[in-house]
C-alpha positions as CSV (number, residue, x, y, z in Angstrom):
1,X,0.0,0.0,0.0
2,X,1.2,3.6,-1.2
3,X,0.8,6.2,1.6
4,X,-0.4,9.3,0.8
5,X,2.7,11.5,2.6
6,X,4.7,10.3,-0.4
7,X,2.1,11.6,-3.0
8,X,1.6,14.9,-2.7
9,X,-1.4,15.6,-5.2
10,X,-3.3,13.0,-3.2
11,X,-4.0,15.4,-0.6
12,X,-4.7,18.1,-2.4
13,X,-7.1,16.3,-4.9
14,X,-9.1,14.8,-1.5
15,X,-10.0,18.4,-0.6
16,X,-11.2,18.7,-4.0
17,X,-13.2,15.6,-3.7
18,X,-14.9,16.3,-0.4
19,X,-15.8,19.8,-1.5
20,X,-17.8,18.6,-4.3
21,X,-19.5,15.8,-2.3
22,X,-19.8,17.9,0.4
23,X,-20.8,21.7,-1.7
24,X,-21.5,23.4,1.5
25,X,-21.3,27.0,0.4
26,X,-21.3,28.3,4.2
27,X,-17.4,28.7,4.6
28,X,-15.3,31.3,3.4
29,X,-11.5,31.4,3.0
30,X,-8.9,32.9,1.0
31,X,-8.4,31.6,-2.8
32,X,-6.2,28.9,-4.1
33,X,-6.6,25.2,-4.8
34,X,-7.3,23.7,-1.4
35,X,-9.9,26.6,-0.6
36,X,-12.9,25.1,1.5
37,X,-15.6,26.5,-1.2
38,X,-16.2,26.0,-4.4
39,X,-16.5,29.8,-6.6
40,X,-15.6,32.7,-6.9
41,X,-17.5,33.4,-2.8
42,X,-20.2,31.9,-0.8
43,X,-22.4,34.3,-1.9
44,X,-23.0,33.1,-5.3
45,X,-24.4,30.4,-7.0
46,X,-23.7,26.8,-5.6
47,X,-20.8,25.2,-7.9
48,X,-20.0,21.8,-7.7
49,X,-17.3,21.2,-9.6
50,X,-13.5,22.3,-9.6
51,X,-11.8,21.5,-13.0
52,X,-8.0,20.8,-13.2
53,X,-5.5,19.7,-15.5
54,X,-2.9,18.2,-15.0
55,X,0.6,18.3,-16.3
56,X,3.4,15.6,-17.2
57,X,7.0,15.5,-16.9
58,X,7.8,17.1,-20.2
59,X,5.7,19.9,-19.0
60,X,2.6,19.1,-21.4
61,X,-0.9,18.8,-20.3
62,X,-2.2,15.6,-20.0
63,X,-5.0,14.3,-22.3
64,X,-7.3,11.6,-22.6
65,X,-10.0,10.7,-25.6
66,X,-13.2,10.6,-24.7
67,X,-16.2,9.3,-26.9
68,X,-18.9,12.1,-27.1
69,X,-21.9,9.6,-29.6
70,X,-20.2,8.0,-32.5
71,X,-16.8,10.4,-32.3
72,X,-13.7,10.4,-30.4
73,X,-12.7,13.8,-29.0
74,X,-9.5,14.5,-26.8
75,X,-9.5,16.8,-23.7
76,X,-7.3,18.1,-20.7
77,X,-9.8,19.4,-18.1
78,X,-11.1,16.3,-15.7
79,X,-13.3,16.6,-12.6
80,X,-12.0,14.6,-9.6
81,X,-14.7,11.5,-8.8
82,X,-12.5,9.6,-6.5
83,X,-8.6,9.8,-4.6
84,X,-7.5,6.3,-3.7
85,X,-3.7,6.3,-2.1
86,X,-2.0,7.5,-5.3
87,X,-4.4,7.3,-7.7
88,X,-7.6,9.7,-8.6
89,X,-10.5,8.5,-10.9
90,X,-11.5,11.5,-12.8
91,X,-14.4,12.0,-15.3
92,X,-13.2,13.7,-18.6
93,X,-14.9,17.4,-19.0
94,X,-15.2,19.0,-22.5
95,X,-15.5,22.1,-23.9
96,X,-19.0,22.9,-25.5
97,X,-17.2,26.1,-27.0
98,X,-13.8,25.2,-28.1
99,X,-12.9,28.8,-27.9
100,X,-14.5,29.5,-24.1
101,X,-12.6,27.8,-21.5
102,X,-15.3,28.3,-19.4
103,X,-17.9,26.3,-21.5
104,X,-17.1,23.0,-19.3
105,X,-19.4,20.3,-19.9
106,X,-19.1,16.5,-17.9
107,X,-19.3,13.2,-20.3
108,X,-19.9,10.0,-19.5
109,X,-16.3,8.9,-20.0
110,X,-13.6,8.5,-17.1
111,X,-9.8,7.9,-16.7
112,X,-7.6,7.0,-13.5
113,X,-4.4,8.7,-13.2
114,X,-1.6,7.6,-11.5
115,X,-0.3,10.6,-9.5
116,X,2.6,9.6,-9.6
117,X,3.4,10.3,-12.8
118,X,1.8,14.1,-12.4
119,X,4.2,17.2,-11.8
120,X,1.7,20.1,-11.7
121,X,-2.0,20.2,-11.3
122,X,-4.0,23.6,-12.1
123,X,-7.3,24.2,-10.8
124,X,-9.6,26.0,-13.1
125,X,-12.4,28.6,-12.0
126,X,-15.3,26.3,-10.5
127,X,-18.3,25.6,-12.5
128,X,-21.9,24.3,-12.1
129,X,-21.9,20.8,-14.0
130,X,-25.2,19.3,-15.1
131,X,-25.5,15.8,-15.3
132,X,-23.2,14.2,-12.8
């Protein structure tokens, strides 16, 4: 068994998971990735998502293909599902607008990553998802 002091996304990615389970909007806190809200302040509208990407090695995002109906599509934003040890089940987010970075919609379709293999992770600005 991995423990989780030697993988340092691990920790990071399980705040990310509880605040999404959780999306209690009552806490506010300064910005950043491990911030105990999800948007831009408590006093908006409920998100309950925070999308990241996630970089390898050669400092290049990491992609996966996803299958959006009879196509294949590739993407680099994922929502975090699950953080087990070392490794985080993430669904695969799209754009709806290519040229929005803030038109994020889920798909069906997910990928585990072995954090391991990770150097960087950026959170993007939280979103309201439908359909997960």
């Amino acid at each position: 068994m991995v423990n989780n002091e030697s993988c340092c996304f691990a920790k990071i990615l399980k705040v990310i998971e509880i605040l999404q389970n959780k999306n209690d909007d009552s806490i506010c806190c300064e910005g950043g990735c491990d911030r105990p809200f999800l948007g831009p302040s408590t006093e908006l509208l409920c998100y309950n998502t925070r999308p990241v990407q996630f970089y390898i090695r050669n400092g290049n995002l990491f992609t996966a293909n996803y299958n959006n109906g009879e196509t294949t599509a590739t993407s680099n934003i994922f929502r975090v599902e699950k953080v087990n040890n070392c490794c985080c089940k993430c669904r695969i987010l799209a754009l709806s607008n290519p040229d929005d970075i803030n038109s994020i919609v889920s798909t069906d379709n997910f990928i585990t990553i072995n954090l391991k293999c990770i150097c960087a992770i950026k959170c993007l600005n939280d979103v309201v998802l439908e359909d997960i």
